[in-house]
C-alpha positions in Angstrom: 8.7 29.2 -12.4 6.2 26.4 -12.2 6.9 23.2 -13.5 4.6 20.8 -14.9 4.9 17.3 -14.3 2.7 13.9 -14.6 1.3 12.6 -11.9 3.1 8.9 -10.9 0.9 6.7 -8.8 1.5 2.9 -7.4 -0.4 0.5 -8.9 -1.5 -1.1 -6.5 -5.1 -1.6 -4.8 -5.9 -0.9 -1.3 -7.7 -3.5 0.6 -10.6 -3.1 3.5 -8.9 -4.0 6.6 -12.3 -4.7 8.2 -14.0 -8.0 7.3 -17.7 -6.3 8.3 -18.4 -2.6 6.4 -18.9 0.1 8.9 -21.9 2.5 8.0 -20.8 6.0 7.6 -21.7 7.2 11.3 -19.2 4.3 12.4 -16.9 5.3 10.2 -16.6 8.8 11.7 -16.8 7.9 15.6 -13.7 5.3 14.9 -12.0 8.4 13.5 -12.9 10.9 16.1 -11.8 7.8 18.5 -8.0 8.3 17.6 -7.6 11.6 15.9 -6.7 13.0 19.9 -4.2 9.9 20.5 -2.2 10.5 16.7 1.1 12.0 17.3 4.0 11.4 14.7 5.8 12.8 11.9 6.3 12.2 8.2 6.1 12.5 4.9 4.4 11.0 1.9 5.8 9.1 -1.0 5.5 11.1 -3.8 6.9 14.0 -6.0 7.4 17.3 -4.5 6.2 19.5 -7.3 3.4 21.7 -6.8 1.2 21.9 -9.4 0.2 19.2 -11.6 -3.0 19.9 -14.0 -5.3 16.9 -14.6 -7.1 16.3 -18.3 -10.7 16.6 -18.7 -12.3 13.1 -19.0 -15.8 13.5 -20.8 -18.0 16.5 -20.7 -21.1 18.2 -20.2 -23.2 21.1 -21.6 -25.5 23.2 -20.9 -28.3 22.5 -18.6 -26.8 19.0 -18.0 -24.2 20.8 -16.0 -26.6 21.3 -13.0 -28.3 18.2 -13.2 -25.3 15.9 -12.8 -23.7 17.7 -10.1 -26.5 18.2 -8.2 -26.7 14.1 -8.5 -23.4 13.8 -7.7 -23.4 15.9 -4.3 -26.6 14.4 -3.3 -24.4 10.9 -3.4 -21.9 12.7 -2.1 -24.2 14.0 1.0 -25.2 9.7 1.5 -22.0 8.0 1.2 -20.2 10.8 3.9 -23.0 11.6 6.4 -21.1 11.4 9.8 -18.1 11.3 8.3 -16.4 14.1 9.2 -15.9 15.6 5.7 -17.8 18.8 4.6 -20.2 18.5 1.1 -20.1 22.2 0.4 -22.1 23.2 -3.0 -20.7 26.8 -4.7 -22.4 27.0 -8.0 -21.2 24.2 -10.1 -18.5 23.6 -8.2 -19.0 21.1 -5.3 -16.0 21.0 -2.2 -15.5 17.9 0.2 -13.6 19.8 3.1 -11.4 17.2 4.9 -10.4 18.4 8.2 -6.7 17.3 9.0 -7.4 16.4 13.0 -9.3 13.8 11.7 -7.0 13.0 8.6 -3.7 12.8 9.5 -2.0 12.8 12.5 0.5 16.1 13.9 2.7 16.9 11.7 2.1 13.9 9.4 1.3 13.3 5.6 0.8 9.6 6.1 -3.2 9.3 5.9 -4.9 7.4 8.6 -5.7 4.0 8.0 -9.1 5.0 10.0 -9.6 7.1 7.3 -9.3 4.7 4.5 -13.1 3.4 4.6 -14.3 6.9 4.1 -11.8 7.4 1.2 -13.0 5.3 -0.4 -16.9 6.6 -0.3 -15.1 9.0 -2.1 -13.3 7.4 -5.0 -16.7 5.4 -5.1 -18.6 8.5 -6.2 -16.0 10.2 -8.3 -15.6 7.3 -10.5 -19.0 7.3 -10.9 -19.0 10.7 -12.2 -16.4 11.0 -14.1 -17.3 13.8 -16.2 -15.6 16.0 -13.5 -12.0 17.3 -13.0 -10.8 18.0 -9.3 -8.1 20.2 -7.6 -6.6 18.4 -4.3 -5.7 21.5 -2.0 -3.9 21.4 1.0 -4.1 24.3 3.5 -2.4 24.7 7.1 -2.8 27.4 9.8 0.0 30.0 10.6 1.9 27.7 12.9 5.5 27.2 12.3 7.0 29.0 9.0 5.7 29.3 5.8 8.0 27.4 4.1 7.1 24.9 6.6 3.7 24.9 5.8 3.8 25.3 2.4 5.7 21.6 2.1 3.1 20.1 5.1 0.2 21.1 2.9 1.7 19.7 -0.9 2.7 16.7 1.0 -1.0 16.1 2.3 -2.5 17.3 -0.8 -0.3 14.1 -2.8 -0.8 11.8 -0.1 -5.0 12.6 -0.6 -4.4 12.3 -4.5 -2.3 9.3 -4.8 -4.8 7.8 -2.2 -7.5 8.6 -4.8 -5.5 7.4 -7.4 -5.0 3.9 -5.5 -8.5 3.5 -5.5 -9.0 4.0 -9.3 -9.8 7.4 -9.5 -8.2 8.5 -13.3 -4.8 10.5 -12.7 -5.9 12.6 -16.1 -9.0 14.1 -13.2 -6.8 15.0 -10.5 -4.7 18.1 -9.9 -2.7 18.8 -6.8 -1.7 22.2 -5.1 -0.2 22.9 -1.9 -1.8 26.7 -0.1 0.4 26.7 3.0 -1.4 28.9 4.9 -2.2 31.4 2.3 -5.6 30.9 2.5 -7.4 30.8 5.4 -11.1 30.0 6.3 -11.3 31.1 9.6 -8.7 33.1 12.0 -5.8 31.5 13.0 -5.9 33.6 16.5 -7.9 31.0 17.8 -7.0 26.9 18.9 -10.9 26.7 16.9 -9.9 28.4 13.5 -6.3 26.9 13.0 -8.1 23.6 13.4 -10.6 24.7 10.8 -7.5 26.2 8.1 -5.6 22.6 9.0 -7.7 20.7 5.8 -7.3 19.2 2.6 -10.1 20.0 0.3 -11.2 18.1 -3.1 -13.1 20.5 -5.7 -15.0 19.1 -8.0 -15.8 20.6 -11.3 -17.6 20.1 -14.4 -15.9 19.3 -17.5 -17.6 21.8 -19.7 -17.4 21.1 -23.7 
């Protein structure tokens, strides 16, 4: 039975570390820089449930629908160039595909504080459109079991969410599923597609009157 929940997030605010912004190409060769050396395990701070359904916050109609979110990816496409993360457009729907080498380190739901500049590009943009709803979904390969995998990808999922969250992104927006390895994008027979199903992805969608 599924159980539905609010989401609870601190209410704190992140600060930059750095006293000089790095550009976004920076940004990704300080993560690439570290994501070999990361090696730990752990879990997030938050609630263990796996679905929780945001609210819609505004809404569109029509042929506004295209217009904004083709704005919206195009800012997308600026703030994360070199990133790392993936802008990938489907219809409406727009997916930023957060690769987990990169993210977190082995085994971990702690987010990397490398990672926390480009976060934030991210909560920059979505609270500038905020006519959108988004499912966080976390995905692992077939390593390990599947129980296993099911709580690594929840807990990276929240830790992604309540990141968000931190940052000011409206709780009502955000949903939060964990896939385990359910559903893969590449095959997990090879070291290249198991890093490719390792990946917490945002999707973004219109809030449609």
């Amino acid at each position: 039975m599924k159980v539905w929940i609010p989401i609870v997030v601190a209410s704190s605010v992140l600060l930059a570390g750095c006293q000089t912004p790095m550009n976004n190409t920076q940004k990704g060769a300080a993560i690439g820089a570290v994501a070999g050396a990361l090696i730990g395990k752990g879990t997030g701070d938050h609630d263990k449930s796996r679905y929780v359904w945001g609210a819609a916050v505004g809404a569109l109609a029509g042929s506004a629908i295209g217009n904004y979110m083709d704005k919206q990816e195009q800012q997308f496409r600026e703030e994360l160039s070199g990133s790392g993360v993936q802008v990938v457009r489907d219809g409406d729907t727009i997916r930023l595909q957060m690769p987990s080498n990169i993210t977190f380190a082995t085994d971990s739901s702690v987010i990397s504080s490398n990672f926390d500049p480009v976060l934030a590009d991210v909560a920059r943009v979505l609270n500038q459109y905020n006519k959108t709803t988004m499912v966080v979904e976390g995905h692992t390969d077939s390593t390990g079991t599947a129980q296993y995998n099911q709580q690594l990808s929840e807990s990276r999922a929240w830790s992604v969410s309540n990141h968000l969250a931190r940052q000011g992104v409206d709780t009502r927006r955000l949903t939060v599923i964990g896939y385990g390895e359910s559903q893969p994008i590449a095959s997990n027979d090879t070291v290249n597609g198991r890093q490719q199903n390792r990946r917490v992805e945002l999707r973004i969608v219109p809030n449609r009157q």
